[in-house]
Phi, psi and omega in degrees: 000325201266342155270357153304287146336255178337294156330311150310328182276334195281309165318301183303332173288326170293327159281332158264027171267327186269348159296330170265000188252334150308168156206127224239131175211115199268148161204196174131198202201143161255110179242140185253149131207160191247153172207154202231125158199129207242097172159184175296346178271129196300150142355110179229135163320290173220186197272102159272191192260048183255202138137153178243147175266103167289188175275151189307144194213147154218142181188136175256129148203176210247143203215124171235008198278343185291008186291152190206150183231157171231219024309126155245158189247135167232123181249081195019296153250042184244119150240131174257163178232102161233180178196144181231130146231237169188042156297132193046030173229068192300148162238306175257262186189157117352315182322289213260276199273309208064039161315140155207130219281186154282124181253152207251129159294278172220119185231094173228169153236165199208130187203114219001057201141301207279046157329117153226149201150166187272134135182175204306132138001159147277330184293336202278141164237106183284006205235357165235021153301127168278141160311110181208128179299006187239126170311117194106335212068199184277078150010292188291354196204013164254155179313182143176058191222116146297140147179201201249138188198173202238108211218125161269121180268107165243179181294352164259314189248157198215141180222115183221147151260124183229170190312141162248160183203131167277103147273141186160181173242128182286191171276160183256141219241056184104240178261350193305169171271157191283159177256177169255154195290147186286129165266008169255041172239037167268138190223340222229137194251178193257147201237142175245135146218118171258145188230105150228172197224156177192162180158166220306340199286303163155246182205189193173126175238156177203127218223180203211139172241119163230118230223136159226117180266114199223352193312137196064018199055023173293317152078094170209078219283141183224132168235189188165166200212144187224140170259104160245154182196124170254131157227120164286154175271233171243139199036230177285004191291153175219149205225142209231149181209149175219150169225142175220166173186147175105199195264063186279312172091219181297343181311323194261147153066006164052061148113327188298340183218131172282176176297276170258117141277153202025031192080023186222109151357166203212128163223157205198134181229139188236179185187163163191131130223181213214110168257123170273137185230168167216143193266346169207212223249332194250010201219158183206166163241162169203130181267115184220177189181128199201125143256144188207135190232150172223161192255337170292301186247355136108073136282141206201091179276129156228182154170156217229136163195137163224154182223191062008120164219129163251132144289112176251008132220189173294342180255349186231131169261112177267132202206157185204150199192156216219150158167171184230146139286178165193134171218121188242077199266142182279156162207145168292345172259097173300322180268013194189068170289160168316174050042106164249139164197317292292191195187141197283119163220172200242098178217147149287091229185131195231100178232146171243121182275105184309000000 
């Protein structure tokens, strides 16, 4: 009994040795907003660099999903990262509920060096994402891809393999309609290399893509080169910039530019930037513009916004912000020009940060 006994205690003490050597920390956010928008481009949560044109609308609506909870784990030199939040994953209806399930952000690890794992791109610079009530900022003219990748880390440079994926449209064949590309001969993970620098000034990154596109037997090599940047200004102002340029595709611009079209490689020039200014200690603007033009299928996107932010404590914020979409697309087709259109909006937005 008493080796029984002894056995039991000696296990339980290896879990709260290892329990303590773990060390766990929740975080995330609850954001409420209301959003009001007037015009021909449908109703979006928010602006990706998509969008359909309709006949002219106006509609408010009231929102809780962009709210995200995370944990992180740190085990001596191991850190996990997950995040969940429930954004575009409706369950129920307006009628009842408004359900929305959880949708996964992010799940990586880190371990001397090494990322593995669900989590932002290498392309991505996060730190010159703008402060904004419409989730993301201007889209439309930013880096903006989560997925699973493989990343070597040192203090300047970053070397990843990330998921590959084809977006796109085949060539069209006689009268057929065009398809969307079969994607299951991405076989090649796609290659990243980043150079960034930093310092009191703020920071700059510049990273390089190189993609082999085989989808359909297309056989198509594609690169491109990206600038993201935070620079401070005067006093706490800050001033945030992104450049894209090349065969980026889905990296850029959220839905504005495809990978392949009709079987022809996509080059695509992107852009953003976001000036912050703050007007007392609790309260800021952020000025933002953010665009993407592409030359295969000639799409010519933008959007503009500036807003308000009050801290009305340190943990809870409030903000309202004004700004227009826009998609003014070119067509090579006379009997069938693009769809031009744009739309106004109106947003609210209350978050409290855990």
């Amino acid at each position: 009994m008493k080796t029984y006994l002894s056995c039991a205690l000696f296990c339980l003490s290896l879990s709260a040795t290892s329990a303590h050597a773990t060390s766990i920390e929740l975080g995330g956010f609850l954001k409420a907003n209301a959003r009001y928008v007037d015009g021909n481009i449908a109703f979006q949560d928010s602006w990706s660099g998509g969008g359909r044109v309709v006949d002219p609308a106006k509609r408010t609506q009231f929102s809780a999903q962009e709210s995200r909870f995370n944990v992180k784990l740190n085990h001596e030199q191991i850190f996990g990262f997950a995040e969940i939040d429930f954004v575009g994953s409706s369950q129920g209806n307006p009628i009842i509920s408004n359900s929305y399930a959880p949708r996964l952000r992010h799940a990586f690890i880190q371990y001397q060096g090494i990322t593995a794992g669900q989590t932002w791109s290498t392309l991505v610079n996060t730190s010159s994402f703008a402060e904004t009530a419409d989730l993301g900022g201007p889209l439309v003219g930013q880096a903006m891809v989560r997925q699973t990748l493989f990343r070597y880390s040192t203090p300047h440079w970053q070397f990843a393999l990330e998921n590959p994926y084809t977006y796109g449209t085949t060539a069209q064949h006689n009268e057929d309609k065009t398809q969307w590309i079969d994607t299951s001969n991405d076989y090649l993970p796609d290659t990243i290399i980043r150079y960034n620098q930093a310092g009191d000034w703020g920071n700059v990154s510049v990273s390089a893509l190189i993609r082999y596109l085989d989808a359909n037997d297309s056989k198509q090599w594609g690169s491109g080169l990206s600038v993201g940047a935070k620079l401070f200004t005067f006093g706490r102002d800050d001033l945030r910039l992104q450049l894209h340029y090349g065969n980026l595709g889905r990296y850029v611009g959220t839905d504005a530019a495809r990978d392949i079209i009709e079987g022809e490689i996509e080059t695509s020039l992107s852009g953003m930037f976001a000036y912050r200014h703050f007007w007392s200690e609790r309260s800021r603007s952020t000025l933002f513009y953010g665009r993407t033009t592409t030359e295969a299928e000639q799409t010519d996107r933008y959007h503009w916004g500036v807003n308000l932010f009050t801290d009305l404590t340190p943990a809870l914020s409030v903000g309202v912000e004004f700004g227009r979409y826009e998609i003014q697309d070119a067509s090579t087709d006379t009997t069938a020009p693009s769809p031009r259109g744009a739309s106004n909006y109106a947003q609210l937005s209350m978050q409290f940060s855990l």
